[in-house]
C-alpha positions in Angstrom: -15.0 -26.8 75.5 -11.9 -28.3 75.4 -9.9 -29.1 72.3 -9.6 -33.1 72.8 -13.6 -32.8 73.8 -13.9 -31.2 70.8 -11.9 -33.5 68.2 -13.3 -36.6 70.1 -16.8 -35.6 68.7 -15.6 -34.6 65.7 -14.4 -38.3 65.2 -17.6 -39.2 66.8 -19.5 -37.6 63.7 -17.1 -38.8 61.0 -17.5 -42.5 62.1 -21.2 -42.1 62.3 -21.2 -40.5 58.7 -18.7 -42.9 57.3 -20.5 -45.6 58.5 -23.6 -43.7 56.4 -21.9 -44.0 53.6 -20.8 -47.6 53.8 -24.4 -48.8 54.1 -24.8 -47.4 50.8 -22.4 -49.6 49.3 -24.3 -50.0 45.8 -23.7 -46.2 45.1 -20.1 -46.3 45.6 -18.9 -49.8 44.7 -16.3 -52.3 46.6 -13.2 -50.6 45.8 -14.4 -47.6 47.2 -16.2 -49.4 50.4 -13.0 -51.2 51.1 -11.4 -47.7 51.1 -13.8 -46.4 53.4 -13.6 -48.9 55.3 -10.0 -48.7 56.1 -10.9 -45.1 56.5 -13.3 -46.3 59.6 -10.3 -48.3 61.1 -8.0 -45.3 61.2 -10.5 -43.3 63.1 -11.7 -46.3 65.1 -8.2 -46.2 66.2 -7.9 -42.3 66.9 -10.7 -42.3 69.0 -10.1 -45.4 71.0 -6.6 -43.5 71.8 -7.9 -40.3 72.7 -10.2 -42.0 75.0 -7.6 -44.3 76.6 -8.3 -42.4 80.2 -11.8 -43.9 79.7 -10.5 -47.3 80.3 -8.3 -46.4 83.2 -11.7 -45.2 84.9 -14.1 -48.3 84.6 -13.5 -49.6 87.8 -13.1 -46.2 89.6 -16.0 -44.3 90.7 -19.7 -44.8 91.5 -22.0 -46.8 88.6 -25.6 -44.8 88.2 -28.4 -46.0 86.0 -27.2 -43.9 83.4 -23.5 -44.6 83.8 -23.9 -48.0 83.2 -26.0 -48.1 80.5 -23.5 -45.8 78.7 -20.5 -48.3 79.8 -23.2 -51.2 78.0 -23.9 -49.1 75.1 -19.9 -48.5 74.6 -18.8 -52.0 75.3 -21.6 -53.0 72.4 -20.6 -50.4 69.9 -16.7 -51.4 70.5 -18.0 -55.2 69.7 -19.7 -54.4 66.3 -16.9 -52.3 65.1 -14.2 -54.8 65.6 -16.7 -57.4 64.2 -16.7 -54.9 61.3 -12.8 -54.6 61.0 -12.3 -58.1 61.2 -14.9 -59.4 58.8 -14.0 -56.6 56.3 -10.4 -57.7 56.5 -11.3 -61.4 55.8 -13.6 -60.4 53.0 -10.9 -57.5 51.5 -10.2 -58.1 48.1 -8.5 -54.6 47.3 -6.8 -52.4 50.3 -6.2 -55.7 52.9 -5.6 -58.1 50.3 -2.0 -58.8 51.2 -2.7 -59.6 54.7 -2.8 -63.4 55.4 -6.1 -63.6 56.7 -7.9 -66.7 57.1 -11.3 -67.5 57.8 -14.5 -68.8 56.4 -16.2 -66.1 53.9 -19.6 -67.3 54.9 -19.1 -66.3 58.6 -17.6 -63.4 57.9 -20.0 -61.9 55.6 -22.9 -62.9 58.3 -20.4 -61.3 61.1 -20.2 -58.3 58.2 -24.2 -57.9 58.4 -24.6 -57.7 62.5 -21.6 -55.1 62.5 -22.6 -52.8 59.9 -26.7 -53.0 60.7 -25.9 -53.4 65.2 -23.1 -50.8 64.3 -25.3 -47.4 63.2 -27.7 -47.9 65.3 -25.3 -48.5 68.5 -23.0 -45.8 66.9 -26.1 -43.2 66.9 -27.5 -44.2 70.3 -23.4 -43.2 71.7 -23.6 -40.2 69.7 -27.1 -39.0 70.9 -25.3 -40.0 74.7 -22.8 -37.5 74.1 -24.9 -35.0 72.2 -24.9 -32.3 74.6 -21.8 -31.5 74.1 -22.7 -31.3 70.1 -25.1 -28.4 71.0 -22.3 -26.7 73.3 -20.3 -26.7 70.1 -22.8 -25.5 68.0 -23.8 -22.7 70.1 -19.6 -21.5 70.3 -20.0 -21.0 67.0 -23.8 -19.7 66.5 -24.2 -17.1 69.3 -27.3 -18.2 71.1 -28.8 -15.0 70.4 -28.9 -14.8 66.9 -31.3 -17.7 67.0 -34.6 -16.5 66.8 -37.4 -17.8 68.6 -39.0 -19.6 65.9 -36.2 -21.4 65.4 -35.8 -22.5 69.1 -39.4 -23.4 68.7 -39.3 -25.6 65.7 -36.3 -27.5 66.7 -38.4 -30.1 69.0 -40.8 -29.9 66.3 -38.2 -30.9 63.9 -36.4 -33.8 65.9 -40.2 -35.1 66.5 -40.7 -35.1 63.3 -37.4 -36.6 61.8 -38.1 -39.4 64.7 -41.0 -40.4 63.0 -40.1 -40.5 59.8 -36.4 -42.7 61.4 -39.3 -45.6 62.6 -41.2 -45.4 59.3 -37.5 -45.9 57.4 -36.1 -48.6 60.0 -39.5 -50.9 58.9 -39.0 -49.8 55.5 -35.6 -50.9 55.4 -36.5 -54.4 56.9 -33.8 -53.2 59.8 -35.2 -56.7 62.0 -34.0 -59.1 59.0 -30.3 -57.8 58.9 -30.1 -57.2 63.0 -31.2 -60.7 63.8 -29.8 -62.3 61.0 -32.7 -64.0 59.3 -31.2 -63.2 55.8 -27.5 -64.0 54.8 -27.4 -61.2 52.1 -28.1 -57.3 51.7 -30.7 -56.7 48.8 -29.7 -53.4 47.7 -31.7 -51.2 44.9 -29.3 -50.2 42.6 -31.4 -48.2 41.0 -32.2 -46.4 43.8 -32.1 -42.6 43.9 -29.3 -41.8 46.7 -30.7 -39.1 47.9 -33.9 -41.4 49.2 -31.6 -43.7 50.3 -29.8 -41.1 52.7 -32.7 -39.7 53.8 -34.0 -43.0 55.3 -30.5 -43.4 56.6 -29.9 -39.6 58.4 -33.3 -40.4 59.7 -32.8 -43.3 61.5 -29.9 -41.7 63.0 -31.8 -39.0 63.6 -34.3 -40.8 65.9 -31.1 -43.1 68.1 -30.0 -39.4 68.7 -33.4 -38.7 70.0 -34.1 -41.7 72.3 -30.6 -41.7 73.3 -30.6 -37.6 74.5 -33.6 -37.3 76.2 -33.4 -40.2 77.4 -30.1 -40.0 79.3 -31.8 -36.4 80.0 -34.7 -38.4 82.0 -32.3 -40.6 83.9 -30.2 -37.5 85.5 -33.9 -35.9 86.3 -34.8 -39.3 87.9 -31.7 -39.1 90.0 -32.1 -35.8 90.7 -35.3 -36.3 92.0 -34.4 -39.2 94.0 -31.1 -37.5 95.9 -34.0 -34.7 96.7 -35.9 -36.9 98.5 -33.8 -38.5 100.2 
């Protein structure tokens, strides 16, 4: 794989996992969000520049099922993260302070809510889109044959499982309330172990991942099976 391919996903993962960690903003506290946060607009930026070819090519080319549902997905994830950016700007009380940002605080901490909550799951769904080329990483660096069969056997097993647990977590978490709005604040546990807290959270992810991998692989078998018949 290439080297830009590779430090693309890299990026990819970081945002994902920064984004993690900015859910769980009663663990870490607002100075420390706000640093993350600027930490998410630095590699918002990165990727956006890496993939700057990607723009050129929207209106080239032929638009499949699947293509365009990636071009949705990416248009969706690009408006929650600049939602994110802007709202944590307006709300910045520590790292973007000296900007003269305007704005009403209510709006932006309901504009806050939809980025973050829209954000990790759009941001997992692109990641699961593009996780292919996750495994072709992973296997450059594990030789495919030191994976025993168990292991190869268990991994479907695994993902199944970690799917599961993602829908129990997403009710759990009351995921509807903060994706449609219905509440204008985050109740967060503070007493909350974190490791629960990230478990809930990886899982979640876990399951995007899943519905977003197999099924981009069911749309190319769809089209493959259509272009046979015809």
């Amino acid at each position: 794989m290439k080297p830009k391919r590779i430090i693309k996903r890299v990026i990819d993962i970081l945002m994902t996992v920064l984004l993690l960690f900015l859910m769980g903003y009663q663990f870490w506290g607002e100075t420390a969000h706000e640093w993350m946060g600027a930490g998410m607009f630095a590699l918002f930026i990165a990727h956006h520049l890496l993939n700057w070819n990607w723009y050129k090519s929207i209106f080239k080319g032929k638009y499949t099922a699947l293509r365009t549902l990636t071009l949705c997905g990416d248009m969706l994830v690009l408006a929650a993260m600049i939602a994110q950016m802007y709202s944590g700007i307006v709300m910045s009380r520590y790292v973007f302070a000296f900007l003269p940002m305007g704005g009403s605080m209510s709006f932006a901490r309901r504009l806050h809510i939809l980025g973050a909550y829209w954000g990790l799951l759009l941001m997992s769904l692109h990641l699961g889109l593009h996780w292919n080329m996750v495994i072709h990483m992973l296997r450059n660096h594990i030789c495919e044959k030191r994976m025993s069969k168990f292991s190869k056997m268990t991994a479907p097993i695994t993902g199944i499982l970690i799917a599961g647990y993602g829908v129990f977590a997403f009710v759990k978490r009351d995921f509807l309330t903060y994706l449609f709005l219905k509440s204008e604040f985050v109740f967060f546990d503070y007493g909350e172990p974190k490791i629960l807290f990230y478990m809930d959270y990886l899982a979640l992810v876990g399951l995007c991942i899943l519905i977003a991998h197999y099924g981009s692989k069911l749309c190319r078998q769809m089209s493959k099976n259509r272009r046979e018949q015809k």
